[in-house]
C-alpha positions, 0 to 999 in steps of 0.5 A: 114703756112703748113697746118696739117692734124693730127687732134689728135695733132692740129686742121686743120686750114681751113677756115670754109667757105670751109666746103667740104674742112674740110669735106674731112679732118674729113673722111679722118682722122677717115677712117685713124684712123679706119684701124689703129684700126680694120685693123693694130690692131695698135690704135692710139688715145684713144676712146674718140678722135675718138667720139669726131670727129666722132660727129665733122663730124656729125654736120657738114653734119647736116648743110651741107647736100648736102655735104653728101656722101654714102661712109661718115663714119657717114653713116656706121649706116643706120637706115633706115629698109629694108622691105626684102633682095633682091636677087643678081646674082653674076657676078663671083659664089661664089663656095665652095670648098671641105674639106678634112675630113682626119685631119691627115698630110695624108690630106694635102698630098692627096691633094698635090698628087691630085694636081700633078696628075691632072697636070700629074707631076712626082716625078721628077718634082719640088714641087708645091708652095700653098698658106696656110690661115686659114679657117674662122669660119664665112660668106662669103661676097662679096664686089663690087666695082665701080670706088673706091666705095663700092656699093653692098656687097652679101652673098654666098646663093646658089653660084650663088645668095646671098642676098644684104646686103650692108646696114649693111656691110657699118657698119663694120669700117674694110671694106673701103667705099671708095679704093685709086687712081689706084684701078680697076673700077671695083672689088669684094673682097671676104671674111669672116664677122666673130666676134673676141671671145672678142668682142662676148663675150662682146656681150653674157655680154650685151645681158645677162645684158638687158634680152635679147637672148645669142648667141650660138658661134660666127658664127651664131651671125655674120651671124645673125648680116650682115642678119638683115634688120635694119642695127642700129641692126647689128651696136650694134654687133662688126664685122669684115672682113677677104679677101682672094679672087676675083670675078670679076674684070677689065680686064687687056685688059681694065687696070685691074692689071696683077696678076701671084699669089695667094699670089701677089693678096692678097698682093695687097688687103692688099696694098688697105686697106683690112685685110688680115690674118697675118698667110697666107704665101706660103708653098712649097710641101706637106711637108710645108703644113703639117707644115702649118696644125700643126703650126696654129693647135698647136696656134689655141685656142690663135687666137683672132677668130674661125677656124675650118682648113686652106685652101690650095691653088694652088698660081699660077694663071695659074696652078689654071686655069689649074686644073679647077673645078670639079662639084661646087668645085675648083680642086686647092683648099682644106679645111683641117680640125682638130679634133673636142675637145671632153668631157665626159657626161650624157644622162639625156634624148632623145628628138625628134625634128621636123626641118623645112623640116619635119625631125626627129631628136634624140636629148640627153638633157645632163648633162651640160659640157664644149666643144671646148669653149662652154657650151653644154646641148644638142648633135643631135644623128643625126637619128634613125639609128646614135643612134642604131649604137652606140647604145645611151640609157638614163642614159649612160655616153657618149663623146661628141664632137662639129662636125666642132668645130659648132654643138655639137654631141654624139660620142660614148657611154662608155658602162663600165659607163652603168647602168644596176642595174633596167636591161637594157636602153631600145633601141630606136625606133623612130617609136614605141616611136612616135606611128607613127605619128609626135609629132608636127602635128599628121601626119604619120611619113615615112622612105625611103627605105635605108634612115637615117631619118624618116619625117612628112609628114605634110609639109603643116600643121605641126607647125614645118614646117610652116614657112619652107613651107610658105618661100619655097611656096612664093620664086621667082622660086614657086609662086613669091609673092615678099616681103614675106621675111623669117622675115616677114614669121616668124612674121606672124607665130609667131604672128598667123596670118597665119598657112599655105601657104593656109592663105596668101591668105586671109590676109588683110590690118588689117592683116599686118599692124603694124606687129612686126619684130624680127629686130625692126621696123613693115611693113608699108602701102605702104609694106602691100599694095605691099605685098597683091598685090604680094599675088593677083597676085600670084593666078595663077601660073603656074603649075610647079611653083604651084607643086615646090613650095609644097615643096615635097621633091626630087622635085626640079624645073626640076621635077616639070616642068616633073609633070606638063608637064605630068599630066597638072592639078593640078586636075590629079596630085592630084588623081595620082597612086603610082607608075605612076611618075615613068613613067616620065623620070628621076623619080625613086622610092625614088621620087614617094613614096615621091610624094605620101607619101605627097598626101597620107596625108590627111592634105595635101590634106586639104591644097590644098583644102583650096588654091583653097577654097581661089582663088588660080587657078594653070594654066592648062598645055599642056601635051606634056610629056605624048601624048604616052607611052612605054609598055615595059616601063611600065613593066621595071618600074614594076622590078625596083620597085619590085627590089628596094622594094626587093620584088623579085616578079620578080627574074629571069626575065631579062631586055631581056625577059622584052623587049620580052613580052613587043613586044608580047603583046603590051598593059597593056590589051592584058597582062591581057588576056594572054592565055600564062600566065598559061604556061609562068612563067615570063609572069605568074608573070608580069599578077600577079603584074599588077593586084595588087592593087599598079599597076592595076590603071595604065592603066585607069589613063593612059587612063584617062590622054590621054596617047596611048600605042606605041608598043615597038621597034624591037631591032634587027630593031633598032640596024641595024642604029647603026654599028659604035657603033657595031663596037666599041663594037667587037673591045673592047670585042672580039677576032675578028680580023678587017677583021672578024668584017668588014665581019660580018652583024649587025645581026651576030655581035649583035648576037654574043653580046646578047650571051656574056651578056646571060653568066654567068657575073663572066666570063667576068668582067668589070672594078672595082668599089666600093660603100661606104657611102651610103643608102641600096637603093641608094648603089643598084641603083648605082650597078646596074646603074654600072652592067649594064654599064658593070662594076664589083661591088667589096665591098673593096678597092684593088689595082685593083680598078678604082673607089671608089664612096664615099657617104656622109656617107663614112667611113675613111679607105676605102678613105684613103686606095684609095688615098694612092694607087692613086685610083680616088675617085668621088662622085654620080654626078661624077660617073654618068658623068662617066657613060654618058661620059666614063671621069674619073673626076680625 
């Protein structure tokens, strides 16, 4: 008798002796039944046949445990809780690529254009073959495989480490456990966990029915879902699986496959038992990516599930090499966009929020409307200076829209609909509203100079921002206090056991033990004790650990190493000057008044007097940044601020002169007693501002810290050790010919440069570069960084421009004009590599 393995039409005739052999027929058929169901969207056998296996298998397994397998379709469901996710370092960065904010059919074409000039194409040349997919409104996923089976799935993170969440990815029934014969050994897929608009509908219904939280869309419900640490939970809540990539993967020298496209991959995954999305095919040339765009945008609201664009990508593997990466993002790749719904509404009110980080936000509580498939009642207005542009007041009728189809915002006000019968709406101000202190904790509330935002400096104390300082204090790269996770951190705040980074240290095994989770499930006695362990051991960090890990903001772990290697206790850092750390190399303005807007605060302070109250004793350091210092450094740092500050203390002062009085007087001493003050206006004007209350601490907290004044260098001296660069210099600014040059002294020649940059600028201009979409303050530093680079600063974009550098802020036209004229348009990071390097990154 031939022996069936459709277990629907007739059951499998083996022996129940062989209970492994029945065993594999129950995975096999449900593994079969599954992808036909979630994968094919081709259900074979009603619900019930599959329960009724499902359970077949389970017991089964249940007398037979040695038999069961990780890869078992009864063990997608993992009841066990995991006390915390932990990191993974992905073997390939999970990089993100650049969205295209253009959502006309310029965008696409931009993109197609970019792509050709990169790869030095010309009209002539044949049009360049992609790949189009939609864009995902989900999470990023990545499956790892090894020999066939899944064995770790990770989330995206920061791009280089996400966290473990294979425990509940085992629970989405599109995603195989197990791969067929002939797979790599090994092979990371990368996707998208997302939820279908039915199945979260379905889901918000039974949230409602049981009383408990509705989600907002289906984003945040699906990454909410894969991140829970009891896998029973994300069971209860339908996701599913799209892939669209690869990470790492055997190489073909050891018998990995051989692919030549994009499109040849995904089909091969598709062949393995992965969902891949009907929509994705090949587009030739910009014009089929127009198509593409228009073709989903037209069928978007009909799709069982949220996008917010397509995607685009070079498809063959080799070009893709070719263009390479540009900073985080692939240069063959693009995400387009389309235009966010919008509707009309009210502005019943405006709130003001304090999120995690400290930030204020405007918030308009608005009259219920329906927007781009949700109910919104309330829009962020962004910051202070957002509402003032468009000038947002209470009571007026404004269009709202849902910014990337995801968070709801105030687009404009329609100032026909405003109601001025009582007079006009008050304006907003931020400041005058608040009183100057935060609405949550009462800490002075600060702006930057040519910020948007206005923050709470109270990131140690402030309510809102506990469980955000407390996560950042305890993370790896701070204080490593090993499982303090952001579910537990939020437990402990919630349920008022710790308020402060500073009450870690005093918690106790009464403390933690039974402590609810919003997952279900509580922290036991061997994670209470492995956590106030972690905690004791954590008592003395190193310093820079220490610094990072106060969550100041702008300082990241490069900075805080450069503090702590200059003030080497805690104790000095503490009593730090305003201006001192702009001493230190690579801090600027923006860094320092942030550094001492969070030791200015009283509370923070209070906060650290508490850690150390409770044992916490970060280790002194060698200070090795600050044996000595530059005078003229010193005197630069002065103008930097005061030009910064827009101050103009100092105007009319230049770099030079700086540089002379610097070699003159040697030491912030021998200035304070010029003579020549009284006749020397620029010396005059230095005297005054070192002695100012902002400046006149300096030098005794230098000497205090150890710090010797080094006589700044002779430039004259110094540049006779640099006649090659001389040489370049002549050759790329004169007039003079090779023997002129090849005749001339390193005095004569540096003579002949010092008397081009003492004449008046607009006679000689250097290459044209345009600032758009950024702060007053960082659009200044970056003119100046480029003025001084010998670049000419322009304010709109003409055909003669070399670079358009574009800020998070910039506007449409400025970027569409710069790429229909093929004018490269960069971002800070890549216009500062410009700088140091002289590359043009496209």
């Amino acid at each position: 008798m031939t022996e069936n393995l459709d277990l629907f039409s007739a059951p499998v005739p083996v022996d129940q002796a062989q209970p492994a052999i029945k065993i594999k027929a129950l995975r096999d058929q449900l593994n079969r039944w599954a992808h036909q169901y979630y994968v094919l969207d081709e259900p074979t056998v009603p619900d019930a046949e599959y329960d009724r296996v499902f359970r077949e298998l389970q017991a089964l397994e249940a007398a037979h445990p040695d038999l069961v397998t990780p890869d078992s379709p009864t063990q997608r469901v993992i009841g066990a809780v995991i006390e915390g996710l932990a990191p993974v370092r992905h073997t390939v960065p999970m990089l993100s690529i650049h969205t295209e904010t253009d959502t006309e059919a310029t965008g696409a074409q931009a993109f197609d254009a970019r792509v050709r000039r990169e790869l030095g194409l010309t009209d002539a040349d044949p049009a360049i073959e992609y790949v189009a997919e939609p864009k995902f409104d989900g999470l990023a996923m990545s499956l790892r495989y090894e020999n066939g089976r899944l064995v770790q799935a990770a989330t995206r993170g920061d791009g280089e480490v996400g966290e473990d969440v294979t425990h509940n990815i085992r629970t989405i029934r599109q995603i195989p456990l197990t791969l067929p014969d002939g797979v790599p050994s090994l092979l990371e897929v990368r996707g998208e966990v997302y939820m279908r608009r039915a199945d979260f509908d379905a889901l918000n219904e039974r949230q409602r029915e049981q009383g408990g939280k509705t989600f907002v869309n289906p984003r945040n419900a699906a990454a909410g879902a894969v991140r829970q640490l009891d896998s029973n939970i994300t069971a209860q809540r339908p996701l599913s699986f799209f892939a669209y990539g690869l990470g790492a993967i055997t190489p073909p020298a050891e018998g990995g496959p051989v692919f030549r496209t994009h499109y040849e991959m995904l089909q091969t995954l598709k062949s393995w038992g992965f969902p891949v999305a009907a929509q994705v095919q090949i587009a030739v040339g910009a014009t089929e990516l127009v198509a593409f765009h228009q073709q989903v945008g037209a069928s978007r609201d009909a799709l069982p599930y949220d996008i917010d664009g397509v995607v685009y990508k070079v498809n063959s593997l080799q070009l893709q090499r070719d263009l390479g990466f540009k900073t985080r993002e692939p240069r063959w790749a693009v995400a387009h966009k389309y235009p966010a719904q919008e509707q009309l509404t009210t502005v019943l009110a405006i709130e003001i929020q304090v999120g995690r980080t400290g930030k204020l936000t405007p918030v308009a509580k608005l009259k219920s409307v329906f927007v781009g498939g949700v109910t919104v009642t309330n829009a962020t207005l962004h910051n202070e200076d957002e509402t003032r542009r468009k000038d947002v007041r209470v009571g007026d009728t404004v269009v709202v829209r849902r910014a990337g189809d995801v968070i709801p915002e105030v687009v404009s006000v329609v100032l026909d609909k405003r109601d001025t019968s009582n007079g006009e709406p008050e304006v907003f101000d931020m400041y005058k509203r608040l009183e100057g202190k935060c609405p949550s904790c009462g800490s002075t509330i600060v702006r930057e100079q040519g910020a948007s935002d206005w923050r709470c400096t109270g990131g140690l104390f402030c309510p809102e921002q506990r469980k955000q300082a407390i996560t950042h204090f305890s993370q790896r790269t701070a204080m490593d206090i090993d499982g303090l996770g952001v579910e537990i951190v939020d437990a402990l705040v919630d349920q008022k056991k710790i308020s402060s980074p500073a009450d870690l240290y005093v918690l106790s095994v009464d403390d933690l033990l039974g402590i609810r989770l919003a997952g279900g499930g509580s922290l036991q006695q061997l994670s209470v004790e492995k956590l106030l362990r972690s905690i004791e051991n954590s008592k003395t960090p190193p310093l820079n650990r220490f610094i990072f890990g106060l969550g100041i903001q702008h300082v990241g772990e490069s900075t805080a190493k450069s503090l702590a290697e200059f003030y080497g206790t805690l104790a000095d850092f503490r009593k730090t000057s305003r201006w001192t750390t702009c001493l230190i190399e690579d801090i600027g303005v923006e860094v320092a008044e942030s550094i001492w807007g969070f030791l200015g605060e009283i509370h923070n302070q209070q906060a650290l007097d508490a850690m150390l109250a409770n044992g916490v004793r970060p280790k002194e350091q060698t200070a090795s940044a600050r044996k000595s210092v530059d005078f003229e450094k010193l005197l630069l740092t002065i103008k930097k601020v005061d030009y910064v500050k827009k101050r103009g203390k100092l105007t009319g002062v230049g770099n030079t002169r700086i540089s002379k009085i610097a070699q003159n007087f040697k030491s912030p001493a021998l200035l304070l007693n010029a003579v020549s003050a009284a006749d020397e206006p620029e010396v005059a004007k230095l005297v005054e501002l070192l002695s100012s209350h902002e400046w006149c601490d300096i030098p005794s907290e230098l000497e205090s810290l150890g710090v010797s004044w080094i006589e700044p260098a002779n430039a004259f001296e110094e540049v006779k050790q640099m006649s090659e660069k001389l040489r370049r210099i002549l050759y790329a600014k004169s007039d003079f010919t090779a023997d002129q040059i090849s005749n001339m002294t390193d005095a004569e020649g540096w003579a002949w440069v010092y008397s081009q940059k003492n004449q008046s600028s607009r006679k000689i201009k250097g290459p044209e570069v345009c600032f758009t979409g950024f702060g007053s303050a960082e659009r200044e530093e970056l003119e100046l960084l480029a003025s001084s680079n010998g670049l000419h600063v322009v304010t709109s974009v003409t055909k003669g421009l070399m670079l358009l550098v574009a800020g998070a802020n910039a506007g449409p036209a400025k970027l569409a004009k710069a790429r229909a004229d093929g004018i490269a348009v960069v971002d800070r990071t890549d216009f500062e590599k410009f700088i140091e390097t002289g590359e043009i990154p496209y």
